[in-house]
C-alpha positions as CSV (number, residue, x, y, z in Angstrom):
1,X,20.3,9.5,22.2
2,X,19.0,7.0,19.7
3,X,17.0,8.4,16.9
4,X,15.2,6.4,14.3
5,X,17.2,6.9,10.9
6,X,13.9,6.5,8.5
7,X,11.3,4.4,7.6
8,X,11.7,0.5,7.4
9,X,8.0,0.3,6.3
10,X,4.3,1.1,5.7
11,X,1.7,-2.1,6.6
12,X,-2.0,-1.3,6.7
13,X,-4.9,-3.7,6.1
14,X,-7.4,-4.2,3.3
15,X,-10.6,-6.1,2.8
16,X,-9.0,-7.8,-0.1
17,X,-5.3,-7.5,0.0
18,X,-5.0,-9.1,-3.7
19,X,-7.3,-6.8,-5.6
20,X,-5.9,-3.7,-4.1
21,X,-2.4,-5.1,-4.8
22,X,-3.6,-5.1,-8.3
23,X,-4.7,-1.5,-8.2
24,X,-1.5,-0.1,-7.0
25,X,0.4,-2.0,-9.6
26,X,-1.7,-0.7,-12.4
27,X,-2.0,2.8,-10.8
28,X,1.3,3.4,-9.1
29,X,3.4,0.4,-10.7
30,X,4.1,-1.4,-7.1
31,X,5.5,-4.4,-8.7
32,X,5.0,-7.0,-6.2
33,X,7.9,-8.5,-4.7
34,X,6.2,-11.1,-2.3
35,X,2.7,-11.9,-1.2
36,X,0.8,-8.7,-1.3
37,X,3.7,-6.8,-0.8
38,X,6.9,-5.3,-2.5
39,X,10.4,-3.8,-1.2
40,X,11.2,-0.3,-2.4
41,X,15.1,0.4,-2.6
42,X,17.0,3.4,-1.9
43,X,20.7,4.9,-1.1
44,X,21.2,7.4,1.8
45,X,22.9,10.2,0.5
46,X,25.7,10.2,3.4
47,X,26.6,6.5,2.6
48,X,25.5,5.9,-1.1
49,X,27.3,2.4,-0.7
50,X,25.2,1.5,2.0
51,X,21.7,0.2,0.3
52,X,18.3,0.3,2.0
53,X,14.7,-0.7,2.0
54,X,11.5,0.5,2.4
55,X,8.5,-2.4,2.6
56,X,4.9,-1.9,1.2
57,X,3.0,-4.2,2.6
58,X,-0.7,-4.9,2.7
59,X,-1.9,-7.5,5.0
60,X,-5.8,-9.1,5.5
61,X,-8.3,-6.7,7.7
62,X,-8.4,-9.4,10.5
63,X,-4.8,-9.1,11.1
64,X,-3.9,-8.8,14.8
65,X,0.2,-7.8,13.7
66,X,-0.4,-4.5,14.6
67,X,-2.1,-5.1,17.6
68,X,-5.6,-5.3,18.9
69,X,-8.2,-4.5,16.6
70,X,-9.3,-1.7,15.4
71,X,-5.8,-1.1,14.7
72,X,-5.5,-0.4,10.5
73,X,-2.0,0.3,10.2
74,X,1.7,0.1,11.3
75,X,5.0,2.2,10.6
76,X,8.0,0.2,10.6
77,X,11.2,2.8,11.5
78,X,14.5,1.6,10.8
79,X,16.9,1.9,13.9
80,X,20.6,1.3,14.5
81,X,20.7,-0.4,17.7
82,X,17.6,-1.7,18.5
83,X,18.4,-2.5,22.2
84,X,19.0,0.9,22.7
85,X,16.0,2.6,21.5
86,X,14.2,0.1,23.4
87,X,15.7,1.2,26.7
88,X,15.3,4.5,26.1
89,X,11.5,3.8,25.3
90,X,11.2,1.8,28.7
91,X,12.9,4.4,30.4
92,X,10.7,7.2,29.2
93,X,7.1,5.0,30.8
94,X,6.7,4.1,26.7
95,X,4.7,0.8,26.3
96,X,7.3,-1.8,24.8
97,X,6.5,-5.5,23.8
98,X,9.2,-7.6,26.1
99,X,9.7,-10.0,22.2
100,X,12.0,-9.3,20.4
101,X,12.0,-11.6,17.2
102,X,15.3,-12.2,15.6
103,X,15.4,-12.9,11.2
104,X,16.9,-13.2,8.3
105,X,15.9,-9.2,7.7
106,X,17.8,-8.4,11.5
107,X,15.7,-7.4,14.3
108,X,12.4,-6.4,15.3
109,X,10.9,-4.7,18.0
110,X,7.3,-3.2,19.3
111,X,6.2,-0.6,21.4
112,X,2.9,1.5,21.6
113,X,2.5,5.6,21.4
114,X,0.9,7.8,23.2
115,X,-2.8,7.5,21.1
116,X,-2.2,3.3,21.6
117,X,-1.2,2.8,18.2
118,X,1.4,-0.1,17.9
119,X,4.6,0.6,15.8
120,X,7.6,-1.6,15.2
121,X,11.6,-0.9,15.2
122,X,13.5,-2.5,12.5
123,X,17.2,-2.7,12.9
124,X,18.5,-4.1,9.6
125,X,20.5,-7.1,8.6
126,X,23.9,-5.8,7.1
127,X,23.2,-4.9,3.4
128,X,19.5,-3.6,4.0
């Protein structure tokens, strides 16, 4: 069975992505990385060679990434084979987005839970 290995990423919206940026710098010292965002790097204990990421990411309130409004929020989860989880997601009647979108970061995937909330699968690019 495929199992999601951890989290890949937190994405919600704000009114005004910029000043809240600000405040969770100030606040929490979330250096940003990128536009309204930042990466947050880790070792798993099992493979401390490995590294990962976590990404922080706040995107406008009119957003439609995480699906159709009033969505406010998406968890990213990091996978290991991404084709896999997706068939076992389609297999169980779970809602999966047919794209699949291929980048520099590795791949993506979407599905949707059982309350209709969208959430993406993140398998990683060697060395994330």
């Amino acid at each position: 069975m495929e199992r999601v290995s951890g989290i890949g990423g937190v994405f919600f919206t704000a009114a005004d992505p910029g000043t809240l940026q600000r405040w969770y710098r100030e606040h929490l010292g979330l250096e940003p990385e990128f536009e309204h965002g930042t990466v947050l790097r880790w070792r798993d204990a099992e493979t401390p060679d490995t590294p990962g990421t976590t990404t922080w990411a706040l995107f406008p309130s009119d957003t439609t990434y995480f699906g159709p409004p009033p969505a406010r929020f998406m968890i990213n989860y990091r996978v290991a084979d991404l084709d896999a989880m997706l068939s076992q997601l389609r297999a169980a009647g779970v809602t999966v987005d047919e794209r699949i979108e291929d980048s520099e970061y590795g791949r993506f995937g979407w599905a949707v839970y059982l309350e209709g909330n969208r959430f993406e699968l993140w398998q990683p690019a060697d060395g994330m």
